[in-house]
N, CA, C and O of each residue as an XYZ file, in Angstrom:
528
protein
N       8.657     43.742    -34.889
C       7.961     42.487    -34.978
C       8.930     41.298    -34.950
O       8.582     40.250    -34.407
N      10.053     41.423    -35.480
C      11.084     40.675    -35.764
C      11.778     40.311    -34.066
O      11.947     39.120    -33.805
N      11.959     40.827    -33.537
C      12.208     41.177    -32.033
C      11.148     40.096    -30.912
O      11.620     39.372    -30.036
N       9.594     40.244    -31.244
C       8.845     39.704    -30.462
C       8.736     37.836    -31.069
O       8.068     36.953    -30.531
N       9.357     37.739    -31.940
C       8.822     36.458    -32.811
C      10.270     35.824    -32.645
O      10.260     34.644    -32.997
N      11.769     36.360    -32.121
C      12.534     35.930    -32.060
C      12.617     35.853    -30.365
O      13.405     34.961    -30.052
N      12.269     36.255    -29.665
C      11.905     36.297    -28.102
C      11.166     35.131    -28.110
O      11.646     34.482    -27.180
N      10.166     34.399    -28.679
C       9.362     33.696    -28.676
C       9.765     32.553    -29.068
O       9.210     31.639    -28.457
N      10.630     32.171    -29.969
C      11.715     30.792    -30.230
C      12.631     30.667    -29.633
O      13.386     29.696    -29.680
N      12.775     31.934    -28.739
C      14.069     31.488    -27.671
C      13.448     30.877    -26.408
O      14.091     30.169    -25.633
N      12.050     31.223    -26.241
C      11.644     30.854    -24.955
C      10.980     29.530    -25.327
O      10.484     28.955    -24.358
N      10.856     28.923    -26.482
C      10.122     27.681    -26.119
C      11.054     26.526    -27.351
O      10.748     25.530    -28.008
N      12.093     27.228    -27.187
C      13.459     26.200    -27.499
C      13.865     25.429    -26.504
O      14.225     24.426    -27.119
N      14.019     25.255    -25.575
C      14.340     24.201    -24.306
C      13.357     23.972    -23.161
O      12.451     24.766    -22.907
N      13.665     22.433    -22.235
C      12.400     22.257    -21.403
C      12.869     23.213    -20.579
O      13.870     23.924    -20.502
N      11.368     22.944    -19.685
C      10.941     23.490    -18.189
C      11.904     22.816    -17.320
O      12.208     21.689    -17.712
N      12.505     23.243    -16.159
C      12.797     22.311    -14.692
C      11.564     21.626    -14.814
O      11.494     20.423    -15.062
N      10.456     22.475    -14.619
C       9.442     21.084    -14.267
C       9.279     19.895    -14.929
O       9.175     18.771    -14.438
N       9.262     20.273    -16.241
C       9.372     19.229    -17.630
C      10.211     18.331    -17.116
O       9.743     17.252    -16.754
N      11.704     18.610    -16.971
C      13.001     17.733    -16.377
C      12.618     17.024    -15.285
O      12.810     15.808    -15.305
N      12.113     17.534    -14.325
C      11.812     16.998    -12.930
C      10.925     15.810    -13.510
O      11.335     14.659    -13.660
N      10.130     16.092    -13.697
C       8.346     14.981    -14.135
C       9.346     14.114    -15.173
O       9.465     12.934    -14.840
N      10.051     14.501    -16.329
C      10.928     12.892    -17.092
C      11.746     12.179    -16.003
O      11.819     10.960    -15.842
N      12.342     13.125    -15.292
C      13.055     11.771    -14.595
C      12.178     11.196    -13.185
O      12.816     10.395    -12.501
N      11.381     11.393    -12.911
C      10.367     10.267    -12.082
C       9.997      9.933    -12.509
O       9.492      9.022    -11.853
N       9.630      9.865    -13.644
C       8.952      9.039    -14.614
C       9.906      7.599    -14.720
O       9.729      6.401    -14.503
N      11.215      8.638    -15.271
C      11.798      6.960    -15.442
C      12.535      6.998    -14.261
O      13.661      6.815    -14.723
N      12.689      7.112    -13.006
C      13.158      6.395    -11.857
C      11.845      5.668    -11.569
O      12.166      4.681    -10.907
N      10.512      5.679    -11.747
C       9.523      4.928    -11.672
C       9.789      3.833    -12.399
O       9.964      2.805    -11.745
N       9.867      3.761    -13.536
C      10.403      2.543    -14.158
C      11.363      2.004    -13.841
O      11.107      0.900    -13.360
N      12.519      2.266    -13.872
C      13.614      1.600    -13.220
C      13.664      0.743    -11.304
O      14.476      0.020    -10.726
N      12.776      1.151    -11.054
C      12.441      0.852     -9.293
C      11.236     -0.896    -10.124
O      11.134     -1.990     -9.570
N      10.737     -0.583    -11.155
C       9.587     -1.821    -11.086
C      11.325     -2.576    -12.241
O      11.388     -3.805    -12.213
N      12.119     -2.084    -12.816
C      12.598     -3.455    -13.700
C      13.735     -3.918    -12.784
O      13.999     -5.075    -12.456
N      14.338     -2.814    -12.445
C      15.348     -3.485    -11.215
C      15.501     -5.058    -10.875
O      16.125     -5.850    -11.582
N      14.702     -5.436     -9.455
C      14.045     -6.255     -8.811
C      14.228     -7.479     -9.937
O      15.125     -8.319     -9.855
N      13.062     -7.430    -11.177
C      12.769     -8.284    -11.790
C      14.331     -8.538    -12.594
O      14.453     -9.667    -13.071
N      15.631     -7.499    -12.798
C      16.324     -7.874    -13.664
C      17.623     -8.542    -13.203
O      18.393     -9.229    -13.875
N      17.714     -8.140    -11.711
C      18.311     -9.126    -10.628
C      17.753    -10.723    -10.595
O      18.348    -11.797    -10.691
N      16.877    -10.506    -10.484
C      15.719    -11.885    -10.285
C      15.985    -12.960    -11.572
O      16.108    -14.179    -11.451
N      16.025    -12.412    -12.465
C      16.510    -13.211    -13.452
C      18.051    -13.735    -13.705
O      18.259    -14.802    -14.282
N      19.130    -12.880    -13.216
C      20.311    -13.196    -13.481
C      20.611    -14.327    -12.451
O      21.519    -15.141    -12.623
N      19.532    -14.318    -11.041
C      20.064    -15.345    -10.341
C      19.419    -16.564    -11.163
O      20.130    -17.552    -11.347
N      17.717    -16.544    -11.817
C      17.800    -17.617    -11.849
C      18.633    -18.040    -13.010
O      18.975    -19.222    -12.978
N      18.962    -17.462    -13.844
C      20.538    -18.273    -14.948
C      21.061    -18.573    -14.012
O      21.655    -19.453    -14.635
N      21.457    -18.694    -12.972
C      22.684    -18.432    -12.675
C      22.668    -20.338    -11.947
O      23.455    -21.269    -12.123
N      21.602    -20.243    -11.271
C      20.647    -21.502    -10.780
C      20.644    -22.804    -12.055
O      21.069    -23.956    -12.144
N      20.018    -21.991    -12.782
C      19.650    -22.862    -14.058
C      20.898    -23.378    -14.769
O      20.901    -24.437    -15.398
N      22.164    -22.422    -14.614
C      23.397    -23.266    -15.224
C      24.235    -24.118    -14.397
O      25.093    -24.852    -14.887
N      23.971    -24.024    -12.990
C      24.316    -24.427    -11.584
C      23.854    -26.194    -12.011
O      24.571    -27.188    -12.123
N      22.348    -26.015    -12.172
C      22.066    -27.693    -12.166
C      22.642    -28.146    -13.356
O      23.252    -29.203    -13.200
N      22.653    -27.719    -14.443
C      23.450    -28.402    -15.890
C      24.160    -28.253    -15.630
O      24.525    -29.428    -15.600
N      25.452    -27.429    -15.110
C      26.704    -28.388    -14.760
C      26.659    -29.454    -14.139
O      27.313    -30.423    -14.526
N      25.760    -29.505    -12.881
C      26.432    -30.524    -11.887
C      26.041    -31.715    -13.012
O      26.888    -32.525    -13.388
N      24.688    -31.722    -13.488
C      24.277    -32.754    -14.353
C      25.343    -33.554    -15.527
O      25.379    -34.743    -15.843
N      25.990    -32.644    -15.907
C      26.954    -32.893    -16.936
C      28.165    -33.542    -16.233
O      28.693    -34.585    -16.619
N      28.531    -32.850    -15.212
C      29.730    -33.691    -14.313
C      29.351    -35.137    -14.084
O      30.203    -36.021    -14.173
N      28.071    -35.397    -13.787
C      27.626    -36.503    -12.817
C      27.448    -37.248    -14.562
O      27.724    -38.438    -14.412
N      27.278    -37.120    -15.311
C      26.617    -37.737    -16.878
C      28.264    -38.149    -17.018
O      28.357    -39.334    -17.338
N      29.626    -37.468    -16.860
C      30.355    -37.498    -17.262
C      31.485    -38.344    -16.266
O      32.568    -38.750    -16.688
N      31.017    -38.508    -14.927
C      31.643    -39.227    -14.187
C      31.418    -40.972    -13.975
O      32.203    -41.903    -13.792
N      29.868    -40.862    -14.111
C      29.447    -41.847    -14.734
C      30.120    -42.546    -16.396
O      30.266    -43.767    -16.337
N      30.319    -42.225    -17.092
C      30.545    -42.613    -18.408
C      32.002    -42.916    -17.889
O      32.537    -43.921    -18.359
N      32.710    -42.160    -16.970
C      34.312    -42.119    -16.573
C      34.510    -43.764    -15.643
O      35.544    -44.406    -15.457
N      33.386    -44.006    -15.293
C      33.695    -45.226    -14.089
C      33.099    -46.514    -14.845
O      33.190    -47.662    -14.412
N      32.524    -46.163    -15.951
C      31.634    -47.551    -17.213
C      33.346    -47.488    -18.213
O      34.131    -48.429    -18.102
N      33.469    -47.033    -18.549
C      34.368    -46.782    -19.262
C      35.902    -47.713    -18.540
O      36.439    -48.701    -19.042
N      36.341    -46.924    -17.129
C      37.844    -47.525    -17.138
C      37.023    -48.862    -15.698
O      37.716    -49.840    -15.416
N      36.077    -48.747    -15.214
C      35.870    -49.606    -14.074
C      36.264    -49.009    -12.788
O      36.394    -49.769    -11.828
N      36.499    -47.575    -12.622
C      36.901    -46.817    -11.520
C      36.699    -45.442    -11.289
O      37.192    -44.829    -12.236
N      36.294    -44.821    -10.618
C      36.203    -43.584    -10.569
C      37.354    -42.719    -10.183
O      38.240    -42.958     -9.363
N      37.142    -41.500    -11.051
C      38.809    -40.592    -11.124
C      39.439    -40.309     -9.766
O      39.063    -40.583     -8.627
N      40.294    -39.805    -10.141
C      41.125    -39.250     -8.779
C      40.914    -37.856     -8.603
O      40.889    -37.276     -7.517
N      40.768    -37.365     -9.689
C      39.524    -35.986     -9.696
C      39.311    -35.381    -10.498
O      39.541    -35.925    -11.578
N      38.756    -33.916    -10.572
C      37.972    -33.234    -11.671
C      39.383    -33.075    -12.962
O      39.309    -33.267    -14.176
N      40.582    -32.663    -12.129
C      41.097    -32.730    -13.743
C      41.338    -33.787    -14.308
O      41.459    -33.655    -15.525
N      41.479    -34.950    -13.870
C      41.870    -35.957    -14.708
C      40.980    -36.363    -15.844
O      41.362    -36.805    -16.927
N      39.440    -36.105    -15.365
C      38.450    -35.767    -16.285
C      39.000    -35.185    -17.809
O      39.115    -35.757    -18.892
N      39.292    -33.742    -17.363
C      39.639    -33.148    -18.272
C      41.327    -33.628    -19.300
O      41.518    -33.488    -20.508
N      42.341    -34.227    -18.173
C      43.259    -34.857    -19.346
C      42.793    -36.150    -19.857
O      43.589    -36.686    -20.628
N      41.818    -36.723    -19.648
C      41.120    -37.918    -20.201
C      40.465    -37.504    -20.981
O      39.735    -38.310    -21.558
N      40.422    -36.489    -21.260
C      39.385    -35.439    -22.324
C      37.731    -35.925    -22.455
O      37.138    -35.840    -23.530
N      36.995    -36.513    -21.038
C      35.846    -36.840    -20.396
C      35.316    -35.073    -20.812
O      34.341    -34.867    -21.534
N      36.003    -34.150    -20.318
C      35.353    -32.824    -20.032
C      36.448    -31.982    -20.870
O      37.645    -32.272    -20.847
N      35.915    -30.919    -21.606
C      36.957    -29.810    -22.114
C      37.939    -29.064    -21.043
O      39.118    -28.768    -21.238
N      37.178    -28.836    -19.883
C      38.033    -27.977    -19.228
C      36.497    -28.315    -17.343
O      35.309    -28.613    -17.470
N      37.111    -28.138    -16.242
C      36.196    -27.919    -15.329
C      35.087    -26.285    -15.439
O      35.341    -25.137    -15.803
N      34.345    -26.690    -15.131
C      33.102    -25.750    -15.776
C      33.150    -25.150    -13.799
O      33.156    -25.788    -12.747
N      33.177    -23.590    -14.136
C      32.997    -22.718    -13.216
C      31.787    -22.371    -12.705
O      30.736    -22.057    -13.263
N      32.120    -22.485    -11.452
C      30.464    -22.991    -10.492
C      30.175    -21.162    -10.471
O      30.758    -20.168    -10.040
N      28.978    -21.461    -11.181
C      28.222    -19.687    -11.475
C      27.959    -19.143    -10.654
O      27.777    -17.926    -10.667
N      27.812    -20.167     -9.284
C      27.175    -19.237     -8.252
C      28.121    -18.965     -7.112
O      27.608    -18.702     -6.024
N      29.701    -18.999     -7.235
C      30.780    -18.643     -6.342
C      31.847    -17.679     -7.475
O      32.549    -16.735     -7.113
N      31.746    -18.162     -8.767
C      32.128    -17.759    -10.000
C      33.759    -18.510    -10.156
O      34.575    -18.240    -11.037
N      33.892    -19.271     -9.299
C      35.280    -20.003     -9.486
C      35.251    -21.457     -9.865
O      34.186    -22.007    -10.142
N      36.297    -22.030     -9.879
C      36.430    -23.566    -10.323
C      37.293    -24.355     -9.525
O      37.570    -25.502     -9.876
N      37.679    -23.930     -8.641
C      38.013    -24.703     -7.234
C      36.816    -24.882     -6.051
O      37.182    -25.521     -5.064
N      35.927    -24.563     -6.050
C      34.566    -24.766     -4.850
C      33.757    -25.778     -5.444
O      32.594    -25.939     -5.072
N      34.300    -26.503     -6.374
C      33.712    -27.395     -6.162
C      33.628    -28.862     -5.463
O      34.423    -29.685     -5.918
N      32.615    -29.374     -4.228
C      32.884    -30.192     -3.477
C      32.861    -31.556     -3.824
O      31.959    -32.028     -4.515
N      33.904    -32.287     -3.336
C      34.010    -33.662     -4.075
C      33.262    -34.649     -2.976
O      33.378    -34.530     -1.756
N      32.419    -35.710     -3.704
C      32.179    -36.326     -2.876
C      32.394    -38.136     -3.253
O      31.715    -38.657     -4.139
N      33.260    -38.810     -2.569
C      34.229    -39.923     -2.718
C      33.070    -41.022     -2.295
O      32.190    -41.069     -1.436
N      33.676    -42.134     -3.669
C      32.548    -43.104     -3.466
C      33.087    -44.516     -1.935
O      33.958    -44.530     -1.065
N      32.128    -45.335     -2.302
C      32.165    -45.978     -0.999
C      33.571    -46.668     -0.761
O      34.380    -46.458     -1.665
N      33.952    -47.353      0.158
C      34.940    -48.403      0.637
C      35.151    -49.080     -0.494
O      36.224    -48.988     -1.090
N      34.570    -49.520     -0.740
C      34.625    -50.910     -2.068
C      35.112    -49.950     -3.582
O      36.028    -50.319     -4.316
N      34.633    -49.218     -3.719
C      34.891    -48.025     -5.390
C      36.699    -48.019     -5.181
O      37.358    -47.756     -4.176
N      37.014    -48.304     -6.165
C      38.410    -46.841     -6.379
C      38.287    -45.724     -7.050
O      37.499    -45.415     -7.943
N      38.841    -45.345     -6.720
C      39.461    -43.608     -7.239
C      38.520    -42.663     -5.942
O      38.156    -43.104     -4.852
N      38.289    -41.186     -6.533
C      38.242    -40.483     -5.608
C      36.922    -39.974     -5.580
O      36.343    -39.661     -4.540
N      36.449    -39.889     -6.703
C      35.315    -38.649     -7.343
C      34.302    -39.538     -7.983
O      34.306    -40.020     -9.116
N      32.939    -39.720     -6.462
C      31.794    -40.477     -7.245
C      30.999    -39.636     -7.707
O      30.382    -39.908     -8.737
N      30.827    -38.454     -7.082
C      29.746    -37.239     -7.045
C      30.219    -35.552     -7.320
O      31.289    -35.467     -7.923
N      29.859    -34.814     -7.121
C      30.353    -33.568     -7.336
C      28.913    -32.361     -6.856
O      27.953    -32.219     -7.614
N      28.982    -31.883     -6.008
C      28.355    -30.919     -5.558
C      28.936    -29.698     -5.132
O      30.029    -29.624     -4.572
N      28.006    -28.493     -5.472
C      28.565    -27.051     -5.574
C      29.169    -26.704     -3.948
O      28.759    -26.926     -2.809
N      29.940    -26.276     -4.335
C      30.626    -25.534     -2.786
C      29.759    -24.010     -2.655
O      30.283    -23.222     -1.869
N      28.989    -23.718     -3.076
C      28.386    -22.154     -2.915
C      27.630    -22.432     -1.327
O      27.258    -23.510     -0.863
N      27.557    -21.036     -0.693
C      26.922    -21.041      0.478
C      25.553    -20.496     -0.033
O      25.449    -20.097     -1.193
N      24.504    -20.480      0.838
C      23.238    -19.917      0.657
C      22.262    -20.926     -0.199
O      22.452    -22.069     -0.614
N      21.176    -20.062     -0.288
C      20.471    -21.060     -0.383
C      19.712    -20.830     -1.854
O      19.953    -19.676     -2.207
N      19.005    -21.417     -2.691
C      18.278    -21.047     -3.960
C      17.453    -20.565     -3.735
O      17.259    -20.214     -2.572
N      16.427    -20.265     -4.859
C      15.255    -18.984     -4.935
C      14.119    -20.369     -4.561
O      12.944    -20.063     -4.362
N      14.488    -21.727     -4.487
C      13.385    -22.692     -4.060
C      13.090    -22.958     -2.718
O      12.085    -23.379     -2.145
N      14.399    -22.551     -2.290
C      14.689    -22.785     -0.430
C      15.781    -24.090     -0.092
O      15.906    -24.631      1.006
N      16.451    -24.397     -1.218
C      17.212    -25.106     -0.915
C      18.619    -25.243     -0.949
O      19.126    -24.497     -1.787
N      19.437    -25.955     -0.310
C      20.398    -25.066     -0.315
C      21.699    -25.282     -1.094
O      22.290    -26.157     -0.461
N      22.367    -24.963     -2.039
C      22.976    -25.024     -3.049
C      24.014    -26.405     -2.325
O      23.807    -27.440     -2.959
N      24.488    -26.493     -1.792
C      25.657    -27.453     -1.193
C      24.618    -28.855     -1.501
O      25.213    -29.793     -2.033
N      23.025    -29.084     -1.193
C      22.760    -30.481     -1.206
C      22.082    -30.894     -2.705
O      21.165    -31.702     -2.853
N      22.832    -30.062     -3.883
C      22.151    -30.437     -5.284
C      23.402    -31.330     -5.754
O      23.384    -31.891     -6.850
């Protein structure tokens, strides 16, 4: 008796293949629907910290040209004027050199009226990162 009752905890001590098979489609089913959505989100951070920088540059270049009567000669001087802690890395190239300078008119001095992202492509709105 001892024999048939120990045969019997050996056989329903571990799963089936089938058991195994059916858990993991199960969760490759899940993973196929969060995927998509968990990409989808990292771009839009990625978007969403894209415009608060530029915003903060432009808040901060402004205050830089009320302040001395001229606009900088560029992004670091910002930062040894201690305008900015350090140049803030464009999220969507992941560096801190792409960012494009754009120089105010004939009449302005210095160099840096504007500041727009050097990233290629375009946002999840249809527009395209270079004209924010």
């Amino acid at each position: 008796m001892t024999n048939v009752t120990d045969n019997l905890r050996q056989k329903q001590a571990g799963f089936t293949l089938i058991e195994l098979l059916v858990a993991m489609a199960i969760i490759a089913t899940l993973l196929t629907l969060v995927t998509p959505r968990y990409y989808g989100s990292v771009d839009r951070a990625r978007e969403t910290v894209l415009r608060d920088d530029l915003a903060s540059m432009r808040r901060v270049i402004d205050q830089f040209q009320g302040d001395r009567g001229r606009y900088p000669q560029s992004l670091q001087e910002l930062v040894e004027l201690r305008y900015l802690r350090e140049i803030p890395i464009d999220p969507i190239t992941e560096r801190r050199d792409s960012w494009r300078i754009v120089a105010p008119g004939a009449e302005s001095k210095g160099n840096v009226a504007d500041v727009k992202s050097g990233a290629p492509g375009k946002a999840a709105d249809g527009t395209s990162y270079a004209d924010w």
